[in-house]
N, C-alpha and C positions, 0 to 999 in steps of 0.2 A: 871738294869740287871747286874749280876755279871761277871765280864771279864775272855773271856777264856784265858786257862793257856798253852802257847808254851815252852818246853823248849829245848834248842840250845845247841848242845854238837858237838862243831868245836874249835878243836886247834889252826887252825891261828886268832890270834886274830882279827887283822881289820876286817877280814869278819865276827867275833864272833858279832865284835862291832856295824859296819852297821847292819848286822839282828836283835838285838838288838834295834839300833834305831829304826829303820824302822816297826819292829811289835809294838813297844811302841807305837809308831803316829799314826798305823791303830787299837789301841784302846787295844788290848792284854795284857797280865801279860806277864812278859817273867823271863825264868831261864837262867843261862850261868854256862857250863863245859867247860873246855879246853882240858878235856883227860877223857878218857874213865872211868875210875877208880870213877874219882867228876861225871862224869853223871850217872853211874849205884845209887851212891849214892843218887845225889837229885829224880833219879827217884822212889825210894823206901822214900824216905823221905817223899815225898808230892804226890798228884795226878796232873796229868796234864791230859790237852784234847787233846795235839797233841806233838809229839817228833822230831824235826829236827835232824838229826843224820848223823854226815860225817862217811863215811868208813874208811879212814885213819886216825886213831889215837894214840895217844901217851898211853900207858898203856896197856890199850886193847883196839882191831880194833873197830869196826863200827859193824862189821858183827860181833861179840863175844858179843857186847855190845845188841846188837839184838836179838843174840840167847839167852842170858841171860832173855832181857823182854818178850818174849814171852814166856819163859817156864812156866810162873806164869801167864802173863795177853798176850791175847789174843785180848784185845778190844780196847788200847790207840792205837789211828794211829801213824803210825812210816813213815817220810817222809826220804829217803836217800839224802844225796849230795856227788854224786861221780864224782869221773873226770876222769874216764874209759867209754869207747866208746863204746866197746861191747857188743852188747843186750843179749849175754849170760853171761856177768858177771852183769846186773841189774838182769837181770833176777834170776839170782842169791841169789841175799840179798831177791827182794822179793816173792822168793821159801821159803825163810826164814820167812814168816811172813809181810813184808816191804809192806804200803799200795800203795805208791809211790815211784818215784827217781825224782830227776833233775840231770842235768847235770853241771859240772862245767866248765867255766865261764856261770852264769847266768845270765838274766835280773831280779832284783826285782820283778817288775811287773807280770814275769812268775810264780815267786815265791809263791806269794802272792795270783794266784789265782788257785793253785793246792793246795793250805793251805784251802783258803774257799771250795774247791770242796772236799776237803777229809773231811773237818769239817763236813758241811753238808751233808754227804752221811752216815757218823757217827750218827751222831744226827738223818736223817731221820729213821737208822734202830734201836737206842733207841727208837723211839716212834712209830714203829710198833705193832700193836695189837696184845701180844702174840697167836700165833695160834698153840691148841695143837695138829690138825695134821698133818700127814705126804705126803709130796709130793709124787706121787709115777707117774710111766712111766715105764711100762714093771715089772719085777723083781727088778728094782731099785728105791730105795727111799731115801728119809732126812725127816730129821727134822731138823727146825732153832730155834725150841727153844733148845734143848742140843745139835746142829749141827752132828748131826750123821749122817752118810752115809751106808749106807747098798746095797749090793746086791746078791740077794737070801739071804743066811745067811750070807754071810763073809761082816764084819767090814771092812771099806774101809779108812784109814785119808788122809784128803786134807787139805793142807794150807789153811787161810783162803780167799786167793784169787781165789783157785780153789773152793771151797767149793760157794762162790758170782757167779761163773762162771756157775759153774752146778745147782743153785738155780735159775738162767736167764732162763737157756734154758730148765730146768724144766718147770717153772711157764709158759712159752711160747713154750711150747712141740708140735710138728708137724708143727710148724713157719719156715719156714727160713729167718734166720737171718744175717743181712751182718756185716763187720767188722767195721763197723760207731755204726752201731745198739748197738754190742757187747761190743764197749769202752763206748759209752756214760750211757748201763746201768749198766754194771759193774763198767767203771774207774769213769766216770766220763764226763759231759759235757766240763770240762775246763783241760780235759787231752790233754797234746800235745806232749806225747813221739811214738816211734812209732808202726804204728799201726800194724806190725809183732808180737807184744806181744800177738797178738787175738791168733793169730798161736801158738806160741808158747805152750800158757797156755791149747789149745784142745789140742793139742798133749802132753800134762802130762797128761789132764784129760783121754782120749783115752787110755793111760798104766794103768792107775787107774781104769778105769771102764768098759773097752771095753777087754783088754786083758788078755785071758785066758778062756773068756769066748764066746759060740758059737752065740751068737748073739751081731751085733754091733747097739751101740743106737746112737751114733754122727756121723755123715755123711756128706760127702760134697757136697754141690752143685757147681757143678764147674761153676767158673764165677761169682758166686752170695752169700754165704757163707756158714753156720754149721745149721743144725737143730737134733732135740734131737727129737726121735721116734723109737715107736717097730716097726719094719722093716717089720714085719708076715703080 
């Protein structure tokens, strides 16, 4: 089986060098950048399956190096390592795109397995059976095979993390869903940031697709979570 391909774009070097190690032994191909400038480059050079990516960088940021990959590719996972505290500044990078963060100082271990839950949550929706049609719930709809969003007529774009977000509580429409529910099918099982990100991400989705419009489809159950339903 061919080794999946991580590449590491972190300017302090020991920590370059430990990640390095460390994905080497758990069987990986690994790349290393030490500034923004060498990552954007190997990442256009070669394909990779997942991107570690510090925010602070020499050249250009983390967050620049970001907005650059996704403006072309949309599907490599992009893990952040930031050592800001604020869940409005993760939140942030991945407004951007960013399938994950960790936080700095890390345990490897923690590392290691927000690496396999993003891997595989990647690979599971590679080999989803394209389905050409559309989700729909009220006047709103998608599609995940050209990820369009629509309601009524107007075009709606969502990161791809709200876009996974509203695809859940689509596929599980008039469910209520609690905030265990909503990390483990979106983030992931071996997510362990925290769990205010649920909040967070409905309240983008909710500007996106609830306002302006006279009917609201995300709703809370207080005490228990979010469910997605024509209200009528």
């Amino acid at each position: 089986m061919e080794k999946q391909k991580i590449l590491i774009v972190e300017d302090e070097e020991k920590i370059a060098r430990v990640l390095e190690l460390e994905l080497t032994y758990e069987g990986y191909q690994v790349g290393k950048a030490l500034d923004g400038l060498e990552g954007l480059r190997l990442f256009h050079d070669q394909s990779w399956d997942l991107i570690l990516l510090d925010v602070m960088l020499p050249g250009k940021s983390g967050i620049e190096v970001l907005r650059r990959i996704r403006s072309g590719d949309q599907a490599t996972p992009v893990i952040l390592l930031t050592a800001k505290d604020s869940v409005e500044d993760k939140v942030s990078g991945l407004d951007l795109g960013a399938n994950d963060y960790i936080t700095k100082p890390f345990q490897i271990e923690e590392l290691l397995a927000r690496i396999r839950a993003t891997l595989r949550l990647n690979r599971k929706q590679e080999n989803v059976e394209v389905d050409q049609e559309w989700l729909q719930v009220s006047d709103l709809k998608m599609s995940e095979v050209t990820r369009e969003v629509m309601r009524r007529d107007d075009q709606i774009e969502l990161t791809p993390r709200e876009f996974d977000l509203l695809a859940y509580l689509m596929k599980n429409s008039r469910q209520v869903l609690n905030r265990e529910q909503l990390l483990n099918g979106v983030w992931g099982f071996d997510y362990y940031g925290d769990t205010n990100i649920v909040d967070v991400y409905i309240r983008y989705l909710r500007n996106k697709i609830d306002k302006g419009y006279d009917q609201a489809l995300i709703h809370t159950v207080r005490g228990v979570g979010y469910v997605l339903k024509d209200s009528r």
